[in-house]
Each structure stands twice: as structure tokens, then as C-alpha cells.
C-alpha positions in Angstrom: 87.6 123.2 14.4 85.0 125.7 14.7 83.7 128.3 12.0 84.8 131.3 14.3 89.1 129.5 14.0 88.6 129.2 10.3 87.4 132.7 9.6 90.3 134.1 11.8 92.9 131.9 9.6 93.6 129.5 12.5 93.4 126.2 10.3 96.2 123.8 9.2 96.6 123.2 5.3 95.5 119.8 3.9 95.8 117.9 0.5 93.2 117.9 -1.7 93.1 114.4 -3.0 94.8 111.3 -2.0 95.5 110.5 -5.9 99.1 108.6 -7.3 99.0 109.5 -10.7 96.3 111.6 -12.5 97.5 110.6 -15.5 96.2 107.1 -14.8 93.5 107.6 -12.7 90.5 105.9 -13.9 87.7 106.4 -10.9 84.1 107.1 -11.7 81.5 108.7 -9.6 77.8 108.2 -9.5 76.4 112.0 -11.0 74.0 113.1 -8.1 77.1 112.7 -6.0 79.1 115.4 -7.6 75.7 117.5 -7.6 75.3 117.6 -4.4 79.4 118.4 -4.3 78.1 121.5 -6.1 74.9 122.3 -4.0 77.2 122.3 -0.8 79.4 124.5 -2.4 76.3 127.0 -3.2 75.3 126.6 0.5 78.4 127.0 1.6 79.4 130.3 4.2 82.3 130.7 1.9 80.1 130.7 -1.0 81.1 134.5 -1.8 85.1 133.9 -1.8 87.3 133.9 -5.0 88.0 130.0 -4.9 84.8 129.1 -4.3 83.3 131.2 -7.1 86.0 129.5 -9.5 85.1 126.2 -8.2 81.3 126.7 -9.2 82.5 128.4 -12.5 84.0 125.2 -13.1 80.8 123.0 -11.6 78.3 125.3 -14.1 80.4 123.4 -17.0 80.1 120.4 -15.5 76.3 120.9 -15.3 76.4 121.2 -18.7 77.9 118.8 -20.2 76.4 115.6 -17.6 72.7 115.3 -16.6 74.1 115.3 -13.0 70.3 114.2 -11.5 70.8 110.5 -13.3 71.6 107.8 -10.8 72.6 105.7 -13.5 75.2 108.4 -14.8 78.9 107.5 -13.2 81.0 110.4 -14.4 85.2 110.1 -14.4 86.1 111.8 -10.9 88.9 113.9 -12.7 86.6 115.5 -14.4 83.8 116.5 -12.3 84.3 116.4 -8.4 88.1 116.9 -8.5 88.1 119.6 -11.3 85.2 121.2 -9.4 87.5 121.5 -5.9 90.7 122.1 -8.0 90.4 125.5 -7.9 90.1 126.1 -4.0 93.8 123.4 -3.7 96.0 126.6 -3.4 94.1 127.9 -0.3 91.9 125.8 1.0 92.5 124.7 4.9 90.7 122.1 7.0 88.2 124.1 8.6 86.9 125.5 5.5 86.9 122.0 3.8 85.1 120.4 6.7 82.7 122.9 6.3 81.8 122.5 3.2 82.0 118.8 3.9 79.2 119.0 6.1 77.0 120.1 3.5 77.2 117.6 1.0 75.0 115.0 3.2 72.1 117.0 3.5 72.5 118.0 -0.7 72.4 114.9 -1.6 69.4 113.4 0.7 67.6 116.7 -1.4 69.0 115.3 -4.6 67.7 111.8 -3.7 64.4 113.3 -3.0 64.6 112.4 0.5 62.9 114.7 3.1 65.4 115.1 6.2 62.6 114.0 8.3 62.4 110.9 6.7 65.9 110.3 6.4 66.2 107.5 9.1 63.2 105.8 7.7 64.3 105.9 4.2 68.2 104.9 5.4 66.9 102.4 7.8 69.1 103.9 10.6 67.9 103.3 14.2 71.4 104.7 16.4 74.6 106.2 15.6 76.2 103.8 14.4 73.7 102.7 11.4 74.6 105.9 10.1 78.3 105.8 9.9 77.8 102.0 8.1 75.2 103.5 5.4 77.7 106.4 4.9 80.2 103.9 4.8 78.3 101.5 2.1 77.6 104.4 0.4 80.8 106.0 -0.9 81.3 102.5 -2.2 78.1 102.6 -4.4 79.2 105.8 -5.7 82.6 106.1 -6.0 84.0 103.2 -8.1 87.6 102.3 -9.6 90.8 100.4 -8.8 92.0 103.5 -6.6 88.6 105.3 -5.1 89.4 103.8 -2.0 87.0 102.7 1.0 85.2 104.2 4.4 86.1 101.0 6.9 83.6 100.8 10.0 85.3 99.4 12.9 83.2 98.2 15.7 83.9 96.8 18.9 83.2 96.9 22.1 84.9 99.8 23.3 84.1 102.0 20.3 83.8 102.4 16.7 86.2 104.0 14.0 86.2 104.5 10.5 89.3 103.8 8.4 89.4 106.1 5.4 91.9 105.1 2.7 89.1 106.8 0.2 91.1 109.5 -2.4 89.2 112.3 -1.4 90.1 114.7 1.4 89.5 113.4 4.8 88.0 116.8 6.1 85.7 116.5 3.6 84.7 113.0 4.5 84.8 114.3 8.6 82.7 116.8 7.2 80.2 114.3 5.6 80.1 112.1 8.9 79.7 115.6 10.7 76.9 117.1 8.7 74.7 113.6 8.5 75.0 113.0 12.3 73.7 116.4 12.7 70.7 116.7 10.5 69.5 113.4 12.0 70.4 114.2 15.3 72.3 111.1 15.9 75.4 112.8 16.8 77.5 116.4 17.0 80.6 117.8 14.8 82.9 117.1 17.7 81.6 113.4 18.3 84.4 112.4 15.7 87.9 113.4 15.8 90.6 112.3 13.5 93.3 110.2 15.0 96.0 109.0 12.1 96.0 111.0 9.1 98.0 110.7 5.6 98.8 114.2 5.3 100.8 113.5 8.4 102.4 110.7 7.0 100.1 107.9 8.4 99.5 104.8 5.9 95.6 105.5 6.4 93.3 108.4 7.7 91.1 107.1 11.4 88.5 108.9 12.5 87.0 108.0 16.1 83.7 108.3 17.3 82.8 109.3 20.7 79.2 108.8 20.6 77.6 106.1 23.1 76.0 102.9 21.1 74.6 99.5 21.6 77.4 96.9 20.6 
């Protein structure tokens, strides 16, 4: 979905987080993850809306009370990169959380202390589909618990997928995909497109990539 349908309100509503029970929820996340949560917020085009101010009302406290730059940090999900998106759940659609989604990957490349030009150096990624795997491998690093969930890569010959049963939104992980294929020019925003999705009542979120690749 483009920016131009989400400013004119044509965008579906989504849920926020694929969570059972908060009350039981115990999921941690490594800290510069949820910073750069909150630097793609700031970036954001929506930046200057109601919900998003809340949301980095809510991420200044955050800041506060975790040294968010520590890569050593893991912080309980709840409390940081859910309770800094809770306040956009009432209104926020799919385009706009793509969107933001597609910030996060270049935040946290800055929070890293990566330079974008050395990004496929640093990531060892050669084609595509090195980037979906290290994006992949890397929610695992930095989201941990019983019920975070996991980014699949499925490869064949024909194609390659990713099967999301992660608990975050899966427009914000499209958006994640979306934003790291474009700032290493490895791919475009409409090279993936979501084919089974759990808001729709599919078991799992799939999102397909269309991109040419050497099996």
C-alpha cells in the first residue's frame, strides 16, 4: 500500500500484537531493538499525529528508565516495544504501520554503528536473499521467550517466503523486510506481498518475495 492510500484513509485495520495472554507473557528484547523502535517512530511521516506523539511520550520513559544503547540489555517486551506502540492500537492501520516498519531497519544499522554503505559488508549479504535470512536470524537474537515467535526463510526453487509466527505485527515486520531491501538496494516495497495472514484467520502470517535469486 502506498503512502498517498494511507493518508487518504484507504487502509485495512490490523492487530497490534499476536500475544495469548499478557498476563503471562514473559518475552524479552535486546535494548537497541526497541531504540531503534523509537528512532523510526521520530522519523516517521506521521511523526506529528496524536498517537504517535503518545507513543513517544511513552518511549521518552522508556529511555529513562533502560540504557537502550546496551547490546547486552534484554528488556521485557511488555514494557518497552509493546507499551511504546500501545498507544497508536485504537487507530493504527496497515499502511501506516508498514510505514513506520520500514524505518526501523535503517535505525537500527545507525544504532549498531553501521554506515548504510557498509551495510552488506558488515551483514555479509551478497543478493536478496542473504538479506531476508540475516533479517530472519536476527529477530531471533533479539527477541527471546517461549512465545516471541520466529521469521522462517523458505527457499526453493521456484521462490522464497518467509513464515512469520513472530508476536509482533506482520506490517511492521513487511515493513522491516521493505525498508532493509531498500536501503541496500537489494529489493523494492512491492517485491514482497503478504499471502496468509492471522488477522484473517490464517494459522501463520507468509510473506512472498518476488525478487529474482540464485537458488
Amino acid at each position: 500500500m502506498s503512502s498517498n492510500q494511507v493518508m487518504q484513509g484507504q487502509e485495512r485495520s490490523v492487530p497490534m500484537f499476536y500475544i495469548a495472554d499478557r498476563k503471562t507473557l514473559n518475552v524479552k528484547v535486546q535494548a537497541p531493538f526497541v531504540m531503534a523502535e523509537i528512532r523510526a517512530l521520530r522519523s516517521s511521516i506521521f511523526k506529528k499525529s496524536s498517537e504517535v506523539q503518545q507513543a513517544l511520550a511513552v518511549a521518552a520513559v522508556v529511555e529513562q528508565k533502560f540504557d537502550l544503547t546496551r547490546n547486552d540489555l534484554f528488556v521485557p517486551v511488555l514494557d518497552t516495544f509493546c507499551a511504546i506502540l500501545d498507544p497508536l492500537s485504537g487507530t493504527l492501520l496497515s499502511g501506516t504501520l508498514r510505514r513506520v516498519g520500514t524505518e526501523i531497519f535503517p535505525a537500527l544499522i545507525s544504532v549498531l554503528g553501521i554506515p548504510p554503505a557498509d551495510v552488506k559488508t558488515a551483514m555479509k549479504i551478497k543478493e536478496p536473499v542473504d538479506l531476508v535470512r540475516v533479517i530472519c536470524g536476527y529477530y531471533s537474537q533479539c527477541v527471546v521467550g517461549a512465545e516471541a515467535g520466529a521469521l522462517t526463510p523458505l527457499i526453493t526453487e521456484t521462490g522464497i517466503s518467509v513464515i512469520d509466527t513472530t508476536m509482533m505485527p506482520c506490517q511492521l515486520q513487511m515493513g522491516v523486510f521493505a525498508g532493509a531491501g531498500m536501503l541496500t538496494r537489494m529489493f523494492r516495497d512491492s517485491s514482497l506481498v503478504e499471502k496468509q495472514c492471522r488477522a484473517r484467520g490464517d494459522a501463520t502470517c507468509v510473506y512472498d518475495f518476488t525478487f529474482n535469486f540464485r537458488y
